[in-house]
Backbone as ProteinMPNN parsed JSONL, in Angstrom:
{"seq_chain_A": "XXXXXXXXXXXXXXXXXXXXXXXXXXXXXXXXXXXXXXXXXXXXXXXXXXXXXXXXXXXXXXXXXXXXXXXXXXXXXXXXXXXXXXXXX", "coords_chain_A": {"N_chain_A": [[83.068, 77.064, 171.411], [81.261, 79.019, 173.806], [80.565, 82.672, 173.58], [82.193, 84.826, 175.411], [80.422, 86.468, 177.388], [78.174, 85.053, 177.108], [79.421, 82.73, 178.295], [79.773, 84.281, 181.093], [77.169, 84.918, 182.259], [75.979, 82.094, 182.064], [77.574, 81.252, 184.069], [77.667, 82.298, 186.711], [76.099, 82.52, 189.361], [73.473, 84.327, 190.559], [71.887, 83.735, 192.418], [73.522, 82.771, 194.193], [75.538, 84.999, 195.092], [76.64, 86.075, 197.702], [77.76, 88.666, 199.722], [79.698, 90.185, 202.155], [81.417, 91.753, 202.792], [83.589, 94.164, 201.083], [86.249, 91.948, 200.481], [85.039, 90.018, 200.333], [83.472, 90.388, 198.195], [85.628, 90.999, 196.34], [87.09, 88.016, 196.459], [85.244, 86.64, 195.291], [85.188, 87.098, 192.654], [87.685, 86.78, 192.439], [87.434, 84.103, 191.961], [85.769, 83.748, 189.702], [87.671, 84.886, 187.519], [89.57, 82.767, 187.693], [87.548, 80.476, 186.675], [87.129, 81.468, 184.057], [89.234, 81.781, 182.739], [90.401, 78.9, 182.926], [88.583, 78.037, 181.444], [88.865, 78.572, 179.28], [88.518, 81.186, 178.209], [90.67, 84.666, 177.734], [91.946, 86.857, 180.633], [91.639, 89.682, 179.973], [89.22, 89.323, 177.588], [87.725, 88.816, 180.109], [87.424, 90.833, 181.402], [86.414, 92.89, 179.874], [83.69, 91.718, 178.864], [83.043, 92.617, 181.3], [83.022, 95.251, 182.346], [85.097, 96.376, 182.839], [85.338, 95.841, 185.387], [85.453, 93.495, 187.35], [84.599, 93.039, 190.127], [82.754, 94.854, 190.359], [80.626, 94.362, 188.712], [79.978, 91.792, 189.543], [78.655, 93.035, 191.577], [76.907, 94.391, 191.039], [75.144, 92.778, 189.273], [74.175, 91.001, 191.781], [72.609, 93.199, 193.071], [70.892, 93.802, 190.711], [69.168, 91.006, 191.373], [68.414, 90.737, 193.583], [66.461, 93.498, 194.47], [66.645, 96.516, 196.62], [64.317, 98.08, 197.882], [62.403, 96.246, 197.924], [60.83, 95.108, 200.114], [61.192, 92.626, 200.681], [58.709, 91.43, 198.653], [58.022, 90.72, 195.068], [59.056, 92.387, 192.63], [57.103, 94.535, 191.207], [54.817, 93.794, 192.329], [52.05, 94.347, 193.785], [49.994, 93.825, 195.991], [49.094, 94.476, 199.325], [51.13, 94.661, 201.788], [50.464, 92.407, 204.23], [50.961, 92.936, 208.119], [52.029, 90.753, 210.437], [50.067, 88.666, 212.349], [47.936, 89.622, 211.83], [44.239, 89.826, 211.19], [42.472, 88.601, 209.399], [39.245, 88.736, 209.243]], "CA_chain_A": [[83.175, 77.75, 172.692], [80.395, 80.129, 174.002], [81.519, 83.783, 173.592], [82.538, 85.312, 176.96], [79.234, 87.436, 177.942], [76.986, 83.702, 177.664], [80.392, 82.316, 179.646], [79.76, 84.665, 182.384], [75.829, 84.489, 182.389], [75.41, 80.583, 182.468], [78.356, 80.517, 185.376], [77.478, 83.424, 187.682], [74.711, 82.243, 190.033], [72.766, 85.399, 191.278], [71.164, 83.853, 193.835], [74.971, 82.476, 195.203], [75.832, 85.593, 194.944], [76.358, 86.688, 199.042], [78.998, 88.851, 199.984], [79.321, 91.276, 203.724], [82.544, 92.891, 202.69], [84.86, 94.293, 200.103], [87.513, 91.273, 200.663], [84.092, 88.595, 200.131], [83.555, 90.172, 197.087], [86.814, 90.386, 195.634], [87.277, 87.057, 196.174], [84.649, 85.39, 193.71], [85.585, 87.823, 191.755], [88.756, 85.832, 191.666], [87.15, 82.655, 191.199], [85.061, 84.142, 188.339], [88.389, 85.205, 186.447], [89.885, 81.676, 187.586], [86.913, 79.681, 185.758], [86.775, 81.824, 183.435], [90.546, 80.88, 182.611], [90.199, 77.425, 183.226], [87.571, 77.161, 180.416], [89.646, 79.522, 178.203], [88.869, 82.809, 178.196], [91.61, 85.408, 178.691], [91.892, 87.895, 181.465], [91.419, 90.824, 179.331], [87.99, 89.135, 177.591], [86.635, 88.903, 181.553], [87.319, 92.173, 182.121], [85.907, 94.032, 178.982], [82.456, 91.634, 179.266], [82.284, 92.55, 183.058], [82.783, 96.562, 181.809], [86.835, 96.813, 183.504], [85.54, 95.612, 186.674], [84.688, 92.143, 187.952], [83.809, 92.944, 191.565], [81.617, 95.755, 190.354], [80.164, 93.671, 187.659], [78.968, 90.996, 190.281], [77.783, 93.528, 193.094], [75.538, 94.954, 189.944], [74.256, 91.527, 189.262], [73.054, 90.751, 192.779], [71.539, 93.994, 193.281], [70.094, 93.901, 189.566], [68.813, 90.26, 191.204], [67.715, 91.469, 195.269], [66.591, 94.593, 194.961], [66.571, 96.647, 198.507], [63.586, 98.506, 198.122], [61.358, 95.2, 197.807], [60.364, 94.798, 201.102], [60.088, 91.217, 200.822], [58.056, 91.296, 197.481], [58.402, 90.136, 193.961], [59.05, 93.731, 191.783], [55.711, 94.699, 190.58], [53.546, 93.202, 193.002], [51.557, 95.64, 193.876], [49.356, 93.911, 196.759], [49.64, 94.932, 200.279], [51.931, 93.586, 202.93], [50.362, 91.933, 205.644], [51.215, 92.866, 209.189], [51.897, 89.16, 211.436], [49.134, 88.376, 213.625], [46.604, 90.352, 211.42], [43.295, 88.909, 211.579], [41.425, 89.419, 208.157], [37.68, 87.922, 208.953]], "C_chain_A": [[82.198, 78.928, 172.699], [81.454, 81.69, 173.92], [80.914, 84.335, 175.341], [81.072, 85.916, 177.859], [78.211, 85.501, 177.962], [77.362, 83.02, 178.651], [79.376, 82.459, 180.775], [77.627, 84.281, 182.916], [75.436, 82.792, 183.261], [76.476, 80.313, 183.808], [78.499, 81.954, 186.442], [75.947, 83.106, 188.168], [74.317, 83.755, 190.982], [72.403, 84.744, 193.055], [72.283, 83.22, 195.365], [75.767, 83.396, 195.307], [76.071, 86.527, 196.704], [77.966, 87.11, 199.097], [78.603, 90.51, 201.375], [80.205, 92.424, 203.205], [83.156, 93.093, 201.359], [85.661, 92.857, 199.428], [86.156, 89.784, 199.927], [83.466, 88.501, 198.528], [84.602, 90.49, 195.816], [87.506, 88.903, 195.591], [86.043, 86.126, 195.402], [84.412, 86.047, 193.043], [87.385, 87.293, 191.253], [88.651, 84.549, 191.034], [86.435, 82.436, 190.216], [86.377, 83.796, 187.256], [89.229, 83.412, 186.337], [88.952, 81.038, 186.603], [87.188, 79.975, 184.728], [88.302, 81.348, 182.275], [90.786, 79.846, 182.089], [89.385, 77.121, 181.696], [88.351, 78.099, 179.087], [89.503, 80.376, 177.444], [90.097, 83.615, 178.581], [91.157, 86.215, 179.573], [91.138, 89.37, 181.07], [89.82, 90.699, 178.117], [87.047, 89.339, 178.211], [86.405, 90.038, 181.541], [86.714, 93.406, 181.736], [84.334, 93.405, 179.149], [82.25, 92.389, 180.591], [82.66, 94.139, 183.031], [84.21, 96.743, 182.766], [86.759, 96.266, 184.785], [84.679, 94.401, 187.212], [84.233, 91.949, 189.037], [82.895, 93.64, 191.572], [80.559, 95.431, 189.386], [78.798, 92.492, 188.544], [78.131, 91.652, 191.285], [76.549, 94.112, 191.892], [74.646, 93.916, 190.122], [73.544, 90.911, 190.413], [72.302, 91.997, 193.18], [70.625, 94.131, 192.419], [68.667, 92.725, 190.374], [67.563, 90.369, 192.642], [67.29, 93.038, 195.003], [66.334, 95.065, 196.484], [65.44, 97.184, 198.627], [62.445, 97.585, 197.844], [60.744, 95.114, 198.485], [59.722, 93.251, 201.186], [59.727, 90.812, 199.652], [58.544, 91.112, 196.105], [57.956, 92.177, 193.512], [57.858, 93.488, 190.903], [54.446, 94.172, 191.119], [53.219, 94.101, 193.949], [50.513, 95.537, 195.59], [50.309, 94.349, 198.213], [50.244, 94.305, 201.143], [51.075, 93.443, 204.471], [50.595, 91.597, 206.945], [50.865, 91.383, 209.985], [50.854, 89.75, 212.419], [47.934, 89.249, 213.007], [45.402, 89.542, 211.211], [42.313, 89.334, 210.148], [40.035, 88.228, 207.935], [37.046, 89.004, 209.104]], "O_chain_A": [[82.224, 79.755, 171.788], [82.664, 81.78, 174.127], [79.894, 84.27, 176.027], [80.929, 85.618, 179.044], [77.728, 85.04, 178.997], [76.673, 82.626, 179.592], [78.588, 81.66, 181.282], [77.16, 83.517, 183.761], [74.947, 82.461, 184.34], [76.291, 79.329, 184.523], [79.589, 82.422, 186.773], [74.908, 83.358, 187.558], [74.944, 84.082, 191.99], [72.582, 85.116, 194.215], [72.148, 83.173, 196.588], [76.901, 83.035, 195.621], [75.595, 87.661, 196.769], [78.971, 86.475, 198.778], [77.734, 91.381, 201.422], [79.925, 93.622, 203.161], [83.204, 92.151, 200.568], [85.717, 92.647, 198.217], [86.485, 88.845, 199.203], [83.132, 87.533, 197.844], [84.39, 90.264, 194.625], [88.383, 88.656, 194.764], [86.195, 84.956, 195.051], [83.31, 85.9, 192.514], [88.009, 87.405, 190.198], [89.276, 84.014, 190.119], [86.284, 81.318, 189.725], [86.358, 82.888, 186.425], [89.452, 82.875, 185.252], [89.471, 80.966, 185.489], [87.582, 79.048, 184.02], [88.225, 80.694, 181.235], [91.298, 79.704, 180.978], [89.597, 76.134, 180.992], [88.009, 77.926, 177.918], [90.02, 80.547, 176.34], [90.62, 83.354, 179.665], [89.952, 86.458, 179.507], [90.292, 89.972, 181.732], [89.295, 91.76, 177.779], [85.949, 89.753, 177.837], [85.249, 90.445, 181.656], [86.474, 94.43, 182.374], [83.516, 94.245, 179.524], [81.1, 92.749, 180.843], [82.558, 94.45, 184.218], [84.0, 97.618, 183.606], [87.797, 96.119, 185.43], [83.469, 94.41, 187.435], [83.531, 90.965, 189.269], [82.04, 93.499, 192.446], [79.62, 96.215, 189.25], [77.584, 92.349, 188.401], [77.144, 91.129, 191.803], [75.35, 94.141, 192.169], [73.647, 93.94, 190.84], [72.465, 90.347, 190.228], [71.21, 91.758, 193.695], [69.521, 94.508, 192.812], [67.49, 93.065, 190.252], [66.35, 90.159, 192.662], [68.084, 93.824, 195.519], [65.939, 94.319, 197.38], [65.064, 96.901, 199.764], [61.412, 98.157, 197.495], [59.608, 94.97, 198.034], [58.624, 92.789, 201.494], [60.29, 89.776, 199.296], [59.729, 91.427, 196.0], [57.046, 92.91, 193.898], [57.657, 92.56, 190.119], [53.346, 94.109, 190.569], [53.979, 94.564, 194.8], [50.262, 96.527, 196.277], [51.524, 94.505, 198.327], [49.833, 93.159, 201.323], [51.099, 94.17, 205.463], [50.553, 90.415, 207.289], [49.721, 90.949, 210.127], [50.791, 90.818, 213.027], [46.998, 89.542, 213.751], [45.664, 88.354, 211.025], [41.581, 90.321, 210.068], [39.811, 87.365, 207.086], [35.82, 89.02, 209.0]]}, "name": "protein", "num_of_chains": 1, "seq": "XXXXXXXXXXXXXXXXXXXXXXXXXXXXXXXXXXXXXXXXXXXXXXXXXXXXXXXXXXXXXXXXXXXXXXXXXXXXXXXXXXXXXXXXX"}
């Protein structure tokens, strides 16, 4: 059996990671601790990998994955953003 931290890694999809509210991400934050269960981890394993808190664990991980100040862009890409309808001849 993988230990808990590779668990959560290989079954936490970043990029399925969408949530609007509170309530959207406490709930796959339940279906985390469910799998996590299911494959037989305890409760108290989830909760010490995911640092006490499994809804604050995943909102890390999609912001670690989106950041907001990207504008669009891959982090570290440095060229400039091209205004639509710009004409570069």
């Amino acid at each position: 059996m993988k230990n808990i931290v590779d668990w959560l890694d290989a079954n936490t999809n970043d990029s399925a990671l969408t949530f609007e509210g509170n309530a959207d991400v406490e709930q796959q934050a339940e279906i985390i601790r469910a799998k996590a269960e299911a494959a037989g981890y305890s409760a108290d394993e989830l909760l010490d990998a995911c640092g006490g808190d499994i809804a604050g664990y995943l909102r890390n991980r999609r912001a670690d994955a989106v950041p907001n100040d990207a504008d669009g862009k891959m982090p570290g890409d440095v060229s400039p953003i091209i205004a639509p309808g710009f004409n570069q001849q």
